[in-house]
N, C-alpha and C positions, 0 to 999 in steps of 0.2 A: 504494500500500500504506500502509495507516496505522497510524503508528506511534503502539508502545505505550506506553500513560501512564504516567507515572513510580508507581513504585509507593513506599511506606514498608517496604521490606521487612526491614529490617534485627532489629524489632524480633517476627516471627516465626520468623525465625533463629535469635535466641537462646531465646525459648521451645521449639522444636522440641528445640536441643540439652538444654537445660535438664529435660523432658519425658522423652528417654531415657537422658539420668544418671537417673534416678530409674525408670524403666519397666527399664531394663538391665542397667545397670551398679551400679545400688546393692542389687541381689536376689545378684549375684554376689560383693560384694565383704562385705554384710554380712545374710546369709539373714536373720536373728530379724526384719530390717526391710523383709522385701517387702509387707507389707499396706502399710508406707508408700508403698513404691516404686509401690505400686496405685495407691493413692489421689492419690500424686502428678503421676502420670503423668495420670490423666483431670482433677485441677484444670489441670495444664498445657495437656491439647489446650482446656477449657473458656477460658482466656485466649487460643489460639491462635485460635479461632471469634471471641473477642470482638475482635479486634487485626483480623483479616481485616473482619467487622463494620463495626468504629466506625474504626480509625483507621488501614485499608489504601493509601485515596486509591483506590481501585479504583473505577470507576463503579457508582451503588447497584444499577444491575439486575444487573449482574454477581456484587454480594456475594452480593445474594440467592440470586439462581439458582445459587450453586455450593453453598452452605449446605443449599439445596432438593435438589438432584441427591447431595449426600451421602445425604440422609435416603431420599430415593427407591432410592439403588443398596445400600445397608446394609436397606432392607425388600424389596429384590427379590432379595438375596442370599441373604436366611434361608430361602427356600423352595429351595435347591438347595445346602446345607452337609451336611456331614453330619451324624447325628444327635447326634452327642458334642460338634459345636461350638454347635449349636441350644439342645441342654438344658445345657453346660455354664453355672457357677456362677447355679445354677439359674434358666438362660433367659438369662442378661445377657450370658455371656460373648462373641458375636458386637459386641454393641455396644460393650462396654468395651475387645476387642480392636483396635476398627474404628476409635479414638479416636485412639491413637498413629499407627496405619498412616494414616489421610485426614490429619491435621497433619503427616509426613512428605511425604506424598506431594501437597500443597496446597502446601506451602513448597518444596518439590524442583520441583516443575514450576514455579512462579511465579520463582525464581535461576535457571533453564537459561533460561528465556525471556526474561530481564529486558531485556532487548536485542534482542528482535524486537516485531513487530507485533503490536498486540492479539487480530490472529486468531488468529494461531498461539499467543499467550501461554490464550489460553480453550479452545482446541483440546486444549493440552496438557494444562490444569486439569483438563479432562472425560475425558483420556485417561486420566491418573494417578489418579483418584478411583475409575474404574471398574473399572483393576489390581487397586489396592490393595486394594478389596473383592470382585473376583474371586478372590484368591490363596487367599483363608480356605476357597474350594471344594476347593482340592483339598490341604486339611488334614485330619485328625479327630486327635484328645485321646483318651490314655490315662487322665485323668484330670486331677486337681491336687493338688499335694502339699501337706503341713498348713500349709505357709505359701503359700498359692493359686499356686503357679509350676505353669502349666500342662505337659503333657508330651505337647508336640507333635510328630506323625509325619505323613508324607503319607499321602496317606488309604487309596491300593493298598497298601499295605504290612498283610500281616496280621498281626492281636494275636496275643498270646498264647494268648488261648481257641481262635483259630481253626486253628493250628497245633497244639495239642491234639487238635482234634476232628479235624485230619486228618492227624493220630497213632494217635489212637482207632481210626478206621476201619478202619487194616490191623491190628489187635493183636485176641491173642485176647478172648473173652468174658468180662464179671465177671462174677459171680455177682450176682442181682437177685432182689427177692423180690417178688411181685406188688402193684401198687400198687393204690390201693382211692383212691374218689372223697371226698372230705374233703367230710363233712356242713354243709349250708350252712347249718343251722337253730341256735341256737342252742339248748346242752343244757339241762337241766332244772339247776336250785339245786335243793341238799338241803331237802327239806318241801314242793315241789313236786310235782304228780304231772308222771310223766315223760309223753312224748308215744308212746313204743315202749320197751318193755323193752332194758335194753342191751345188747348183744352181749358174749357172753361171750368173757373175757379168759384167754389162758393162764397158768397161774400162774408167777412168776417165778422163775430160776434162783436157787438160795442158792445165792450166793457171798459172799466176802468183801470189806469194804470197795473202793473203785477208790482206787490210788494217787493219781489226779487225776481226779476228778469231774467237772468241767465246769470253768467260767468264772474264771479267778484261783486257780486248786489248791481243797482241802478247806472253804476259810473263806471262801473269795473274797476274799484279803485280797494276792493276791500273795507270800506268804511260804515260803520251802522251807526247812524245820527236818532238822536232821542230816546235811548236806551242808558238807563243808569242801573249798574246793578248791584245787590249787595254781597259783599267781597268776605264777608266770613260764610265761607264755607262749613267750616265745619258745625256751626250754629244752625245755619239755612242753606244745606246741599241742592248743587239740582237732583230734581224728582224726574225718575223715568216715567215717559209717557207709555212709550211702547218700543218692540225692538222687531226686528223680524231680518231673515238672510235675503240676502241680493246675488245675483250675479258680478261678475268679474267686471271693472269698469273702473277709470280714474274720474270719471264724471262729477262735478255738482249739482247744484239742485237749482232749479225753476221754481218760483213759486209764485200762483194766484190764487186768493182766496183760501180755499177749506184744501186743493188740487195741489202738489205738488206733480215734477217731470223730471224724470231723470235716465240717464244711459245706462245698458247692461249688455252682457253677453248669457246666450243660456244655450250651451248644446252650440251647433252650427247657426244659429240662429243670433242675428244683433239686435238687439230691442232698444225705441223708446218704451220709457215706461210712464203711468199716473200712477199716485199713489194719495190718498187723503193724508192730509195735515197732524187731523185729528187723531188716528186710529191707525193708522199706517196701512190700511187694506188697498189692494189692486182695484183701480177701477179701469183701467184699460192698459194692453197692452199692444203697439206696433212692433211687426215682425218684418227683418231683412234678411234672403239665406244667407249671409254672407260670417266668416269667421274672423279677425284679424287676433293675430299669436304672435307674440316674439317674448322669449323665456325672459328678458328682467324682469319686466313687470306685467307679464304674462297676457293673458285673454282680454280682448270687449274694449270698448269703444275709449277715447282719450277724452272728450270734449264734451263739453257741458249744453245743454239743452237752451234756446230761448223763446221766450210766451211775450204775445205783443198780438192784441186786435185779433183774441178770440184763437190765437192760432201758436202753434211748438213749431218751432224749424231747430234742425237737429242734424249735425254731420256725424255721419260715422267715421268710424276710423279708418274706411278704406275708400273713403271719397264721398255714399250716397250721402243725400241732401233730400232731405222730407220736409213737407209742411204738411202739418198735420192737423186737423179738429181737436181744441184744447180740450173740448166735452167729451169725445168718442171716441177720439183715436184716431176718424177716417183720413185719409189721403186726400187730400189737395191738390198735391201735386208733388213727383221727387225727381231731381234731377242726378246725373253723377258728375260732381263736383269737378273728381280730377280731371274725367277726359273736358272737362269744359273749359278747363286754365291749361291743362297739357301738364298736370304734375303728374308725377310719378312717384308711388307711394316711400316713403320715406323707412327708415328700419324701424322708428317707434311708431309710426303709424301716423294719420292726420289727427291733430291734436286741436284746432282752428275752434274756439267757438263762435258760433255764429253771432254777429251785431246786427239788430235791426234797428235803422233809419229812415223816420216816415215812411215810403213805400219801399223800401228797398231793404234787403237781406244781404248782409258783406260776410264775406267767409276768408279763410286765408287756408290756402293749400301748399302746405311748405313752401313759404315765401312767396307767393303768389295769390294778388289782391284779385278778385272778382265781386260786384255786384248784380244780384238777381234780381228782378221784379217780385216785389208779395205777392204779387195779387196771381201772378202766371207762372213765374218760374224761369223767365226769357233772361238772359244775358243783358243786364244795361251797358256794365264796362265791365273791360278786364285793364289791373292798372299793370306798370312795368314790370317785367319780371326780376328776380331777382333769387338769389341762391336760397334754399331751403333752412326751415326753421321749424319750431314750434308753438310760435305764441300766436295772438286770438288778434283782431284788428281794434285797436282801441281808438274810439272819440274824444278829440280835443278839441277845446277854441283857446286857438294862440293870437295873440295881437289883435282877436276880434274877431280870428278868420278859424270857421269848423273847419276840421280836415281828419283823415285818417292814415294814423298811424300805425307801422306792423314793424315789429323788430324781425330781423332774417340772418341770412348767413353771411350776409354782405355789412349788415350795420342796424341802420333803420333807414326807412321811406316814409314821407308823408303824402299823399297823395287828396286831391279833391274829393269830397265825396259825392258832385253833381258830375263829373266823368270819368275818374279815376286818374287825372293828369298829375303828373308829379309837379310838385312843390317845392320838396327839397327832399337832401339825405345826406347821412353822415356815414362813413365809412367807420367799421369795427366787426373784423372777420371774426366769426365765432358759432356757435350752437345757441340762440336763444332760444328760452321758453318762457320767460316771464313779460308780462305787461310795463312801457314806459311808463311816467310819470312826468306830471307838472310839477315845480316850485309857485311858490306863493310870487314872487317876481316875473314867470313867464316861461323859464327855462325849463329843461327836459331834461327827465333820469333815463339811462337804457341801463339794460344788464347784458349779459353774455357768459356763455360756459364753453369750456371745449369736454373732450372724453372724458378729463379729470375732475371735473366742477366747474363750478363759478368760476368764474376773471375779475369780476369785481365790478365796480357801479359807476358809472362815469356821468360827467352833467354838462349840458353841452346848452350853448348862448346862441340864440336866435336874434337873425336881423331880417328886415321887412321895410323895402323900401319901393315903392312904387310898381307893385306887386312881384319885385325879386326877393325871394328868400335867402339866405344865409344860414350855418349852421357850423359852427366851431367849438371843439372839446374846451372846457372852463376848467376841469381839473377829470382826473381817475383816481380811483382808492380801490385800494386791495383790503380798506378797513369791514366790509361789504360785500359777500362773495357770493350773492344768492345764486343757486342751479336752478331748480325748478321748484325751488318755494316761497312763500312770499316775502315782501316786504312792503310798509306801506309810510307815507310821508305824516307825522305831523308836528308843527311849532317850528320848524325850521329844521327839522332832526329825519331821519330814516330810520325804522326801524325791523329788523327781518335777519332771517336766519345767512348768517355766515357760515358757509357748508353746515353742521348738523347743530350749531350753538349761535342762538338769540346774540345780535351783537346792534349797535346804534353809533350813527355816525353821523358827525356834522354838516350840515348842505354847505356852509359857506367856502368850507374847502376840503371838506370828504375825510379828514383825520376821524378817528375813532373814539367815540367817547367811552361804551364798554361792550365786553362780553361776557357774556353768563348763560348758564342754563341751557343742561344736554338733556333736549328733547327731540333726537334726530332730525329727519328728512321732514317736518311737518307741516302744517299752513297756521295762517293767525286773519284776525280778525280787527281794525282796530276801533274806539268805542271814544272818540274826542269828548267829549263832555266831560268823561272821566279818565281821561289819559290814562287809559287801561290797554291793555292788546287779550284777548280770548284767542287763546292758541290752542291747537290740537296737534299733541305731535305723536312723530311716527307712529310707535304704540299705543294709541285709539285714546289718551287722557286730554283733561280738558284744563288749563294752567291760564290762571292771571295775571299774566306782567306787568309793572307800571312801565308807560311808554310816556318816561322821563329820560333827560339823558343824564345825569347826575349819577346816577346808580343802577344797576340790574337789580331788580329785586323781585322776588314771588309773591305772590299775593295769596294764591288757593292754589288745589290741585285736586282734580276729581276722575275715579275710574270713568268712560265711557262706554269704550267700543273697544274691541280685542280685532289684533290683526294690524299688519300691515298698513297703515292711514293717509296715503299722498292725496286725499281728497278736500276738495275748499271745503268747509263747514258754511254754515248758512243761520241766520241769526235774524227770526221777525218778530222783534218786540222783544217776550222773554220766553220764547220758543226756538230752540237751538237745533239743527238738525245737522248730525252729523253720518257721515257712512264711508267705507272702505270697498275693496271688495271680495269681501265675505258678509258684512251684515249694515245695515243702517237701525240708526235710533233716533227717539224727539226726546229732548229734555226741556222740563220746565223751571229755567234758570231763577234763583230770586232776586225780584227787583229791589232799591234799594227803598225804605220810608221816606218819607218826609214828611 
């Protein structure tokens, strides 16, 4: 029997350890720092290859071929993972996982064996190699949360949708209104001749304003005016109204009257949904076959629902475009979004909530501004194109003058909203997904992320001279780094999540006054009267901050909603409606005396 050559092993011993301090134990002890803990973890296995490599003392056919037999068992494993571990963090995530596990499991076999015979020391190598990247088969990912920790379950084990749907099954019927095949042609622009007369539209219910329109309340600004609440919680908790499961969806909430509207996924099927105020029960639901999937942040729609003149207009995440009957559900009319503007669907999918503007419905298709007619569905304008993004088209009036803004991959554009002409734009290459903002003086906030997060908040000076626009950077700060969660402006301060920690920073020149308070990836709310922010973060709780810039400090904090939480919350009066998706709830917040 011959024995086994002495090996150097000391020195990938301590990379292995060193590799899950930072893959483990450094995401546990300090969340803000797992993109380190990522990054460090695969430089680490990258020095454990090169240790094995160059200065193992291993025989070289041996390095090779175990280096080889990595790459071969991690390319034969991805054809039988599941499909959450295949596309997660878009497609990498089997490799990047496979990194830690083979440097573990390379160095574990090489110390159990270090004292036998070369056979069994290579036996073992190939035995543990081929574990290690067996094991990921019988995993699948609920996703990954805003700072990339995956949320790993064995892979029999069913999701959340799937226990829905057979939920669903034994429960009675919702009410559905016929669904209609979403026109693949792209509509006619206004001065065009059409290609068919359009299908006449039913005329819409006069009602009165919706308390919460669509995406961020009335402005999109995150703000709820005339709400005081009372902030000992633990004296006067909110009270649950009701709770009940939802389908898959990043969606917020619509709300008129007693009716709320909201996005899901259920099965192959993408639904708008109604649901009562009150009681949370289904009163209608619309059905599209269509699926949209991509393993972060998994199944069903991105974008939030908007109610305006009796009617829901609603994009999905793979382009359709509905207007719906706010009473029944029925179809109006739907068009497909993308092939209308010519986008092409993006990896997170179209995340665009719809704006409407006296008659006209504005949508953004990854960076691409389009207006539809309400009443028909017809093309008014399509504005300039521009590289792909993910945020919603927001309404300003700047210097006097409405216009529409869309942050993109190019910067931002402002464009008219009577033809979609450009006005102006400001260059800043990035991924956004959050909504600009005005200052109290007239200027503009944009945000921006690339793959790693936020970039951070920049405030940019408008000129306006005899209808030329102008548009130049005033300052950037990295004090400020929101991805895709909010922030909102008041008293001269911003205040909103800096990657996964509440942070607030100066407008006058973007320095940072503090940060505090790890409530991950989550949204906030903010409540001016009483310089409060109602935050929900990542893990489904409901947290008070004063939105002072003097101090970070807590106010309350109350269990919600369990699961994963990148959804706006919604706030009418002292009715709180929060949801994820796995479950939605209403709570009845307390108001303050007087």
């Amino acid at each position: 029997m011959a024995v086994s050559t002495s090996l150097r092993l000391w020195p990938g011993v301590v990379l292995v350890v060193v590799q899950w301090l930072f893959w483990l134990v450094l995401p546990l002890v300090m969340p803000e720092l797992s993109a380190i803990g990522l990054i460090g973890g695969i430089l680490c296995g990258a020095l454990v290859f090169a240790w094995w490599l160059l200065f193992s003392r291993a025989p070289w056919l041996e390095r090779i071929a175990v280096l080889a037999l990595m790459v071969i068992a991690v390319l034969g494993t991805r054809s039988f993972v599941d499909r959450s571990i295949s596309n997660g963090l878009m497609g990498r995530m089997l490799y990047v996982f496979s990194i830690p596990a083979l440097s573990l499991a390379l160095v574990s076999a090489l110390a159990l064996t270090r004292h036998r015979s070369t056979g069994l020391r290579r036996a073992a190598v190939a035995f543990a190699v081929v574990i290690a990247c067996a094991a990921f088969t019988l995993l699948r990912t609920g996703g990954i949360s805003g700072d990339a920790k995956a949320d790993l379950h064995w892979r029999w084990t069913p999701t959340p949708e799937q226990r829905l749907l057979a939920k669903e099954a034994t429960a009675p019927p919702v009410p559905a209104a016929p669904a209609i095949e979403p026109d693949p042609k792209p509509s006619p622009v206004a001065g065009e001749p059409a290609a068919a007369p359009a299908k006449p539209a039913a005329d819409p219910v006069k009602t009165r304003p919706a308390e919460w329109p669509g995406f961020r309340g009335p402005h999109r600004d995150a703000i709820v005016t005339g709400v005081r609440l009372d902030t000992d919680w633990a004296k006067s908790p909110p009270v649950q109204l009701w709770r009940r499961p939802i389908g898959p969806a990043w969606s917020s909430f619509a709300v008129q009257g007693d009716l709320f509207y909201t996005q899901e996924q259920r099965g192959e099927d993408e639904l708008v949904s109604c649901y009562r105020v009150s009681t949370g029960e289904p009163v209608w639901r619309h059905r599209d076959p269509v699926r949209f999937y991509e393993s972060n942040a998994g199944a069903g729609p991105r974008a939030t629902p908007a109610v305006n003149g009796g009617r829901v207009y609603a994009l999905g995440a793979t382009g359709i475009l509905n207007a719906l009957d706010a009473r029944t559900g029925a179809v109006l009319w739907s068009r497909n979004a993308a092939n209308d503007t010519g986008a092409k669907l993006p990896g997170w999918g179209f995340a665009g909530s719809p704006l409407v503007l006296d008659d006209l419905v504005i949508v953004a298709t990854s960076g691409r501004l389009a207006a539809f007619e309400a009443a028909t569905g017809n093309v008014r304008w399509r504005a300039p194109v521009r590289a792909g993004g993910y945020s919603s088209p927001q309404l300003m009036t700047l210097d006097g003058v409405a216009q529409i803004l869309l942050l993109n991959g190019d910067g931002v554009m402002s464009v008219s909203p009577v033809d979609g002409k450009m006005l102006w734009d400001h260059a800043w290459s990035g991924v956004p997904m959050l909504q600009p903002a005005s200052t109290a003086d007239g200027d503009v906030l944009i945000t921006s992320g690339d793959m790693m997060g936020g970039m951070g908040t920049r405030r940019i000076a408008l000129t306006h001279n005899a209808g030329t626009w102008g548009a130049t950077e005033r300052w950037s700060s990295r004090g400020l780094k929101p991805y895709f969660n909010d922030y909102v402006v008041h008293k001269g301060y911003a205040f909103g999540f800096d990657g996964n920690i509440l942070a607030s920073i100066d407008l006058a020149d973007g320095t940072r006054k503090w940060k505090g308070g790890r409530y991950g990836n989550g949204q906030l709310l903010l409540l001016p009267e009483q310089d409060l922010l109602l935050v929900t973060s990542e893990e489904g709780e409901l947290v008070l901050v004063k939105a002072t810039p003097d101090q970070f400090a807590e106010v309350a904090r109350f269990p919600a909603i369990e699961g994963k939480t990148w959804n706006h919350p919604v706030l009418i009066r002292d009715i709180l409606l929060v949801r994820n998706g796995e479950e939605m709830a209403a709570f009845r917040l307390p108001l303050e005396q007087r």
